[in-house]
DRENDO-1510 file (C-alpha; in Angstrom, 1 decimal, always signed):
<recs>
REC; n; res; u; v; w
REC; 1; UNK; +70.1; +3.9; +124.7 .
REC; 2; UNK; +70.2; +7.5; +123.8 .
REC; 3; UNK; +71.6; +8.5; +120.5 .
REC; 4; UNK; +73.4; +11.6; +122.3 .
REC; 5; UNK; +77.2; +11.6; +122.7 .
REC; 6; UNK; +79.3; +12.9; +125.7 .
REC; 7; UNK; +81.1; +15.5; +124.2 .
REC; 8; UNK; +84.5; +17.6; +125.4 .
REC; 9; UNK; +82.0; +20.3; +125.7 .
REC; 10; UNK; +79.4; +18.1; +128.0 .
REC; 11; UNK; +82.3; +17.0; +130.4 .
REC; 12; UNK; +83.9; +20.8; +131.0 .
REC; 13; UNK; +80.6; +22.5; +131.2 .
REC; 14; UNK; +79.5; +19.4; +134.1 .
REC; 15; UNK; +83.4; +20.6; +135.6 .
REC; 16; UNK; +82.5; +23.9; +135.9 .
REC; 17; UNK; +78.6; +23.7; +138.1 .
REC; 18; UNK; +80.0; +20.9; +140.1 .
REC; 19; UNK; +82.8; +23.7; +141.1 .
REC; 20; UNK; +80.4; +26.4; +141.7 .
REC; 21; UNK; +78.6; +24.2; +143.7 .
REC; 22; UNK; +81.6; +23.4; +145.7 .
REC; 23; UNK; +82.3; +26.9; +145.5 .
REC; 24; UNK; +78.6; +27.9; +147.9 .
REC; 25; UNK; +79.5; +25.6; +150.1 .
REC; 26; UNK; +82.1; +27.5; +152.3 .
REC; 27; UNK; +80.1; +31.0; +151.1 .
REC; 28; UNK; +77.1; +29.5; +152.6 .
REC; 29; UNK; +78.6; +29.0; +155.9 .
REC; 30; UNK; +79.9; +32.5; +156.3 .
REC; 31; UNK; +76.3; +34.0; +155.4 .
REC; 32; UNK; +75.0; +31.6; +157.7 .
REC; 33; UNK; +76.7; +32.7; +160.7 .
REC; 34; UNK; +75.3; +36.2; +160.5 .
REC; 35; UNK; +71.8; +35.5; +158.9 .
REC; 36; UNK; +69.8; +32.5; +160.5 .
REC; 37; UNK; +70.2; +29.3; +158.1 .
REC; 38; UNK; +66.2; +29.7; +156.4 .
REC; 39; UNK; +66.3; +33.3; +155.8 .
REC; 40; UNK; +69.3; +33.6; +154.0 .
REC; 41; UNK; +68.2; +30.6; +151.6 .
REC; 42; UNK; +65.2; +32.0; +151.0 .
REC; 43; UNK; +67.0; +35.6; +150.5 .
REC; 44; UNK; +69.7; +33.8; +148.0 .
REC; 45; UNK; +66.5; +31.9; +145.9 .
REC; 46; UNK; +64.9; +35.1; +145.8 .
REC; 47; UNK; +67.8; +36.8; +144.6 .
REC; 48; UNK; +68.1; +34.3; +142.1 .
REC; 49; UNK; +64.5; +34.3; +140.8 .
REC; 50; UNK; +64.6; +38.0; +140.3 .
REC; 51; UNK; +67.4; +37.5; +137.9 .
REC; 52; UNK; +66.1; +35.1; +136.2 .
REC; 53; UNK; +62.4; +36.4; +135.3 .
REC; 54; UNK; +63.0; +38.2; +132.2 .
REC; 55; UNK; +64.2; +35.0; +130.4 .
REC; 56; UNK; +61.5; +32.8; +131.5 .
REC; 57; UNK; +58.9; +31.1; +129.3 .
REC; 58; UNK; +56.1; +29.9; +130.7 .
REC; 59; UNK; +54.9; +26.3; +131.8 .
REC; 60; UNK; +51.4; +24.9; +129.7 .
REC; 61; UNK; +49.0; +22.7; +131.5 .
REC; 62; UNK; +48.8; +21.9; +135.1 .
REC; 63; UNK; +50.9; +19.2; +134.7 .
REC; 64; UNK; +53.7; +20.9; +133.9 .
REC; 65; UNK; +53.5; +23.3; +137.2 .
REC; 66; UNK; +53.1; +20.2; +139.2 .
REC; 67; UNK; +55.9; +18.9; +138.3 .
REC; 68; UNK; +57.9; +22.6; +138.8 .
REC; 69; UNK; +56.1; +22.4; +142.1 .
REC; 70; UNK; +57.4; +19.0; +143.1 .
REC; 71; UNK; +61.0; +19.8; +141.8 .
REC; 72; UNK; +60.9; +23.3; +143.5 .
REC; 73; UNK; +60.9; +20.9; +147.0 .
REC; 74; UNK; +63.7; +18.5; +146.4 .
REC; 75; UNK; +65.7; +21.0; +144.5 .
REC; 76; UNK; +65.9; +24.0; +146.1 .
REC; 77; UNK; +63.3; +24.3; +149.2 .
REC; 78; UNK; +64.3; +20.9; +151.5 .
REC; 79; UNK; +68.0; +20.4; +150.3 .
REC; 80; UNK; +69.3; +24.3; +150.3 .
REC; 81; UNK; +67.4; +24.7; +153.8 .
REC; 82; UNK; +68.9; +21.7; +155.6 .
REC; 83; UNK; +71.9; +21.8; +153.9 .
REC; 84; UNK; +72.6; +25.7; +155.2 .
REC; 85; UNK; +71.4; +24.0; +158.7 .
REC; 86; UNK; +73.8; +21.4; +158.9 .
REC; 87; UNK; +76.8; +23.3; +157.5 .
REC; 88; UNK; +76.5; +25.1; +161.0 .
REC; 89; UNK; +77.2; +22.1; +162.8 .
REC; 90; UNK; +80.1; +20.5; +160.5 .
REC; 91; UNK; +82.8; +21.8; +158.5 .
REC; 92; UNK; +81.5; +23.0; +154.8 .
REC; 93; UNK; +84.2; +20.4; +153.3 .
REC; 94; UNK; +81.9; +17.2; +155.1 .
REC; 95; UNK; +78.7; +18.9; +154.0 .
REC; 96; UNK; +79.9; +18.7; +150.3 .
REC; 97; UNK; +81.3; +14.9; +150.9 .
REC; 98; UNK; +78.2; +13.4; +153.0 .
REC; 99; UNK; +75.7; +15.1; +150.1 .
REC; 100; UNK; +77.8; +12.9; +147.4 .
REC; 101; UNK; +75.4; +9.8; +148.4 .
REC; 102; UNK; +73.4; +11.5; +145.6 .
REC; 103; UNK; +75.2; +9.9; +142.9 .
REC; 104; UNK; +74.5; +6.5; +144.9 .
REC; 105; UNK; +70.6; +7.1; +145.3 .
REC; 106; UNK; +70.7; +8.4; +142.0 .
REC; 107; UNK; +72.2; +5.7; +140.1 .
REC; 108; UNK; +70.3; +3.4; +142.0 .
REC; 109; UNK; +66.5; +4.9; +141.1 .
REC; 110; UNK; +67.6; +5.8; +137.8 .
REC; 111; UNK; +67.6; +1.8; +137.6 .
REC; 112; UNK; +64.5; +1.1; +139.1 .
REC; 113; UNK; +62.5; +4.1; +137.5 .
REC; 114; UNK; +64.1; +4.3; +133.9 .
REC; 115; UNK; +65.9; +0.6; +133.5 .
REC; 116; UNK; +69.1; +2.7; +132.8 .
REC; 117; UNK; +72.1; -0.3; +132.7 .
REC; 118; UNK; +74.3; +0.3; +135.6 .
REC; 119; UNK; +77.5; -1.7; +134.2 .
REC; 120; UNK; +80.4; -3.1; +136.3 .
REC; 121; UNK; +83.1; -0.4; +135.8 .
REC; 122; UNK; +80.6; +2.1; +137.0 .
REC; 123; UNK; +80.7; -0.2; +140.3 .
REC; 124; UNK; +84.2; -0.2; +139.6 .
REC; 125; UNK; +84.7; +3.8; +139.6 .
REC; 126; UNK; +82.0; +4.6; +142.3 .
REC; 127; UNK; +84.3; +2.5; +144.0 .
REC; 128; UNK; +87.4; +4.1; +143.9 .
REC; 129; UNK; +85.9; +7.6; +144.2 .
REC; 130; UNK; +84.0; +6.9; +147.6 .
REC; 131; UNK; +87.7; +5.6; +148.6 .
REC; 132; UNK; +88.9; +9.0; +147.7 .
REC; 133; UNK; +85.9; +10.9; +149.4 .
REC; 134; UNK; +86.3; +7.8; +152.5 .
REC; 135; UNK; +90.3; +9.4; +152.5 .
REC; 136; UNK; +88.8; +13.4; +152.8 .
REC; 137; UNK; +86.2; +12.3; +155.3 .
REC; 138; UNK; +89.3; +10.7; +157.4 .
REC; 139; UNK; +91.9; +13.4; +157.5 .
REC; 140; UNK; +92.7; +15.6; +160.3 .
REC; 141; UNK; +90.6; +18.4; +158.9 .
REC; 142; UNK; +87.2; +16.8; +158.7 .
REC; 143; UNK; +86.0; +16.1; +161.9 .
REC; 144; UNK; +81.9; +14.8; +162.0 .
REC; 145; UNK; +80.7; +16.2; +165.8 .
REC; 146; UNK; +76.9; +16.1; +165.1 .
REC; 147; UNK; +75.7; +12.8; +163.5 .
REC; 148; UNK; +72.0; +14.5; +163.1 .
REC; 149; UNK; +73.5; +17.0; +160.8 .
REC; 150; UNK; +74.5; +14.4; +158.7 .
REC; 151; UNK; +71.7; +12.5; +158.6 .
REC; 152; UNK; +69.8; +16.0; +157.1 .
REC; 153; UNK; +72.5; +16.1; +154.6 .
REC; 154; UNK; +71.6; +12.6; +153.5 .
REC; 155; UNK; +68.2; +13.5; +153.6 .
REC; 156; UNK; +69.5; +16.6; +151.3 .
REC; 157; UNK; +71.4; +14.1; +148.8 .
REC; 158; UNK; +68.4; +11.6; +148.4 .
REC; 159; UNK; +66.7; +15.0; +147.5 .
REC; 160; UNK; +68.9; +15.8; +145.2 .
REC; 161; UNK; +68.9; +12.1; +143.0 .
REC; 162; UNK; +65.2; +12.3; +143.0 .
REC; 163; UNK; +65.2; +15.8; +141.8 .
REC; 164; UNK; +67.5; +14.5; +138.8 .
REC; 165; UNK; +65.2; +11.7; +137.6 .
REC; 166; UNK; +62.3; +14.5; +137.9 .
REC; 167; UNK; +64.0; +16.8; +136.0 .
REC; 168; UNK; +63.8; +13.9; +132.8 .
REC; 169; UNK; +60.2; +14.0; +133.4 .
REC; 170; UNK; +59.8; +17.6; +132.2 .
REC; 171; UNK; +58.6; +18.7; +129.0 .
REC; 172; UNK; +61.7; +19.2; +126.5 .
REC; 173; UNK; +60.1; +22.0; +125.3 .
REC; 174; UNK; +60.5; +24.1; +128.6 .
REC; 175; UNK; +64.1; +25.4; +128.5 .
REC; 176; UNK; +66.6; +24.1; +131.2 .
REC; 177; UNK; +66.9; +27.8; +132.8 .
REC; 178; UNK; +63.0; +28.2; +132.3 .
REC; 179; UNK; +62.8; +24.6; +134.8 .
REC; 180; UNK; +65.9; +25.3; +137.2 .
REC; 181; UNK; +64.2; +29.2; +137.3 .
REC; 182; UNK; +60.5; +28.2; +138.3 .
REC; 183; UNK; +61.6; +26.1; +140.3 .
REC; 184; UNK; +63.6; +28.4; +142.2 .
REC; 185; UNK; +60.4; +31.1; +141.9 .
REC; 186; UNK; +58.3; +28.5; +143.6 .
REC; 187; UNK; +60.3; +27.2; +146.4 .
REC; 188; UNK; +61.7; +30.5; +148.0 .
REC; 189; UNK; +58.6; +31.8; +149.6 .
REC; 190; UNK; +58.4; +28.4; +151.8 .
REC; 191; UNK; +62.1; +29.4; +152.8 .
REC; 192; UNK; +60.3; +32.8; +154.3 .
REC; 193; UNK; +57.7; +31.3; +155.7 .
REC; 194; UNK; +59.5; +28.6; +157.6 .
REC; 195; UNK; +62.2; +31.4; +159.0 .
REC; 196; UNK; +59.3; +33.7; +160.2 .
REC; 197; UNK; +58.0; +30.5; +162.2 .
REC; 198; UNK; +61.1; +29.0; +163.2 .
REC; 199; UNK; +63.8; +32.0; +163.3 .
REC; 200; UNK; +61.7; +35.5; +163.7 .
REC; 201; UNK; +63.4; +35.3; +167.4 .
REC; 202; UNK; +67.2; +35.2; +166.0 .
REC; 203; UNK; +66.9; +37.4; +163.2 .
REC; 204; UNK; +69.0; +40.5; +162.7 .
REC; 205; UNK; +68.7; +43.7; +161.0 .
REC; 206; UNK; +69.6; +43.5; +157.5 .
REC; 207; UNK; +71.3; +46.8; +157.5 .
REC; 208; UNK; +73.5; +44.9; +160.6 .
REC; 209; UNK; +74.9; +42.3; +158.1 .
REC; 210; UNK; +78.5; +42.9; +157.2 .
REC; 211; UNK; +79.3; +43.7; +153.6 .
REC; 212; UNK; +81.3; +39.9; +153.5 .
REC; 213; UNK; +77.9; +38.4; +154.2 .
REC; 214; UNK; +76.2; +39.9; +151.4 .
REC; 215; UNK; +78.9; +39.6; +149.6 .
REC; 216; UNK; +78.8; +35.9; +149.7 .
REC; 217; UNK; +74.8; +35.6; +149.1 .
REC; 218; UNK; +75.7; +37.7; +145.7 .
REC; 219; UNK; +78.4; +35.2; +144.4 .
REC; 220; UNK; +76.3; +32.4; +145.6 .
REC; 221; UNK; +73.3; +33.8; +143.9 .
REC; 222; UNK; +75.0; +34.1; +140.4 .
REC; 223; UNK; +76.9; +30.6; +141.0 .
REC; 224; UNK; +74.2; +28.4; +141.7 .
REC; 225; UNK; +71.7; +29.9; +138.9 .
REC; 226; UNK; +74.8; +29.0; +136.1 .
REC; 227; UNK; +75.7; +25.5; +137.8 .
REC; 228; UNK; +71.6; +24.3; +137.8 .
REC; 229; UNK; +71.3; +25.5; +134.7 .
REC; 230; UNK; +73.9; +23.9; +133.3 .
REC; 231; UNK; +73.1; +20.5; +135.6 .
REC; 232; UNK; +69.4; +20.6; +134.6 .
REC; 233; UNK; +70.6; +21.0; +130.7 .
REC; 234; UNK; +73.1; +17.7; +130.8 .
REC; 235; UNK; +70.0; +16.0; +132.8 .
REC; 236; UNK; +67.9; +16.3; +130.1 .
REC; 237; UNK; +70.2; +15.5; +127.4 .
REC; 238; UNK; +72.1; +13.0; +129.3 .
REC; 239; UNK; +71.4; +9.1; +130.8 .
REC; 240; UNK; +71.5; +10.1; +135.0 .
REC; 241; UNK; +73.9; +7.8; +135.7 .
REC; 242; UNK; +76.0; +9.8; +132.9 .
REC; 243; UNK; +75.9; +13.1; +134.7 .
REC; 244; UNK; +75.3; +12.2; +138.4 .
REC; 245; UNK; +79.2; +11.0; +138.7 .
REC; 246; UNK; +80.3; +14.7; +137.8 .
REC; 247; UNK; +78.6; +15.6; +141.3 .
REC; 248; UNK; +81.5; +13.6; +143.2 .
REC; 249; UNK; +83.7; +16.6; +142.1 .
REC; 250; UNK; +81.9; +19.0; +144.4 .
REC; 251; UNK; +83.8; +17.8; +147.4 .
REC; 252; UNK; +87.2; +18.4; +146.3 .
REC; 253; UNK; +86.2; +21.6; +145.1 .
REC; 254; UNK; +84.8; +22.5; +148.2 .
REC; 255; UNK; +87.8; +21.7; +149.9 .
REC; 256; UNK; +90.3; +23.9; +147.9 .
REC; 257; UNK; +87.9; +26.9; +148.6 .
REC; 258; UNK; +87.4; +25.8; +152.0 .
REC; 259; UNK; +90.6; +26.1; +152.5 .
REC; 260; UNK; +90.5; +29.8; +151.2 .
REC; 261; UNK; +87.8; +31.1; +152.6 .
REC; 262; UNK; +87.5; +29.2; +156.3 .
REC; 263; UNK; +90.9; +28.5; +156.7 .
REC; 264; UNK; +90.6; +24.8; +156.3 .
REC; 265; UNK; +94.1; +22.9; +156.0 .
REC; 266; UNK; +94.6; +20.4; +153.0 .
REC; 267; UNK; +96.5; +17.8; +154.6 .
REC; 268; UNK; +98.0; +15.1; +152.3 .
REC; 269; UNK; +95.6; +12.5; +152.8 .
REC; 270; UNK; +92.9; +14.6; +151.1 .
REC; 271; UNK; +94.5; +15.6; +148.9 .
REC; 272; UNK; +94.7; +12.2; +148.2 .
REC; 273; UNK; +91.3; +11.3; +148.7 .
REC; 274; UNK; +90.5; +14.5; +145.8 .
REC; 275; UNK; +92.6; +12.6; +143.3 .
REC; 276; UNK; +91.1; +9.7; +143.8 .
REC; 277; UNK; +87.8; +10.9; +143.4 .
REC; 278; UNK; +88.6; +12.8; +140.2 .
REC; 279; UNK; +90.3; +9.0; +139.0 .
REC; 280; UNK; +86.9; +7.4; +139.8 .
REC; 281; UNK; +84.7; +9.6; +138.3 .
REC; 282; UNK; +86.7; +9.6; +135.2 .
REC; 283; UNK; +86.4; +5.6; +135.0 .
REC; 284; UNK; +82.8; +5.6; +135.4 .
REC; 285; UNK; +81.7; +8.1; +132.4 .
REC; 286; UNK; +84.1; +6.7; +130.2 .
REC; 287; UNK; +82.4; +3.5; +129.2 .
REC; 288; UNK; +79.2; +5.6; +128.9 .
REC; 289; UNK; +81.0; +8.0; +126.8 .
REC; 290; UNK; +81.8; +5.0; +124.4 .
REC; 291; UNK; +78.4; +3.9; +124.9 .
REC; 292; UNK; +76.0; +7.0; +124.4 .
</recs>
């Protein structure tokens, strides 16, 4: 067991990425719909790697850029390019929900790869918070149209877990921005070269995009470069099955911002379903924060 404790600080630091992430989620769809899905992922991680190059320190050894090379995949090249694929086809709220099996496939290799205890009110918790997400995905508002859509975005969530059990692998000595950053440096020019093969045919002019578009790829930038750096820094100081839990959050954040952004009603079962899910979380990092 690791001699770290879950502090106030751990849990509203975890708070605020999950709700940034929840945040990109109805900004990527409006970007989407003007820019095709590829292009303006791999224009948001480039955006992002340009801010983040004068604080970067630098990898040693070929292992180590393996490794960035591996995570630059699951975290950022497969899962931001299907996810902005899928969020075409479903409503941003369900992309946030369906990508929540993370915390399942995490918890789950975090057991077979690092023998981290999974204890009963954890089964408990995860319990009650896939009730909560069960009680978003079945209000009025949700609607699933396109089940290969979400079978990407649980392709995006296994990406996800397995990108949190790589991040432990890195060398402590590389900063949490320096990994989340080279990461991000690495991936986007996959992101370019799979538009120009896929999408060249239904691009647009740049200078066509409205100023909301941009707009959105700006805040979406900034917002994902804070929340995976502050995700990849609990990761390495917490157990995964400490931090993973956190990332049920996204969904209800996604829905309050869907709700400003697309227009997306909050009935009252969701609403339901979002305190639930806040309950069940809650029950399954407490023991660990006794524990830890």
């Amino acid at each position: 067991m690791q001699a770290t404790r879950l502090r106030s600080i751990d849990i509203a630091t975890a708070v605020l990425s999950v709700t940034l992430w929840g945040l990109c989620f109805p900004l990527m769809k409006i970007a989407a719909q003007e820019i095709t899905p590829l292009l303006s992922v791999g224009i948001r991680l480039a955006c992002m790697s340009l801010l983040s190059i004068p604080f970067l320190t630098m990898p040693r050894g070929k292992d180590e850029w393996m490794k960035l090379f591996w995570l630059s995949i699951t975290l950022f090249a497969i899962p931001f390019g299907l996810t902005t694929i899928a969020i075409l086809y479903v409503d941003a709220a369900i992309a946030a929900l369906i990508t929540e099996f993370e915390v399942i496939f995490g918890v789950l290799l975090s057991r077979i790869f690092f023998r981290e205890a999974i204890y009963p009110r954890q089964f408990v918790g995860m319990g009650v918070a896939f009730l909560g997400i069960y009680l978003i995905i079945d209000s009025p508002e949700v609607r699933i149209d396109n089940f290969w859509a979400i079978l990407l975005l649980l392709i995006v969530a296994f990406c996800y877990a397995s990108a949190a059990l790589q991040v432990k692998g890195i060398n402590r000595k590389l900063s949490s921005f320096s990994v989340t950053a080279w990461s991000c440096i690495l991936s986007f020019p996959w992101l370019f070269l799979l538009s120009y093969l896929w999408e060249r045919e239904e691009w647009v002019p740049l200078g066509a995009v409205s100023y909301r578009a941009w707009s959105c790829i700006g805040i979406m930038t900034v917002a994902s470069l804070i929340g995976l750096f502050i995700w990849n820094y609990l990761l390495k100081r917490l157990p995964v099955n400490v931090v993973l839990p956190f990332g049920m959050l996204i969904p209800v954040s996604a829905l309050v911002f869907s709700y400003f952004l697309l227009g997306e009603t909050l009935e009252p079962l969701a609403l339901c379903g979002g305190v639930l899910t806040i309950v069940g979380v809650k029950v399954q990092i407490q023991r660990r924060a006794e524990e830890v």
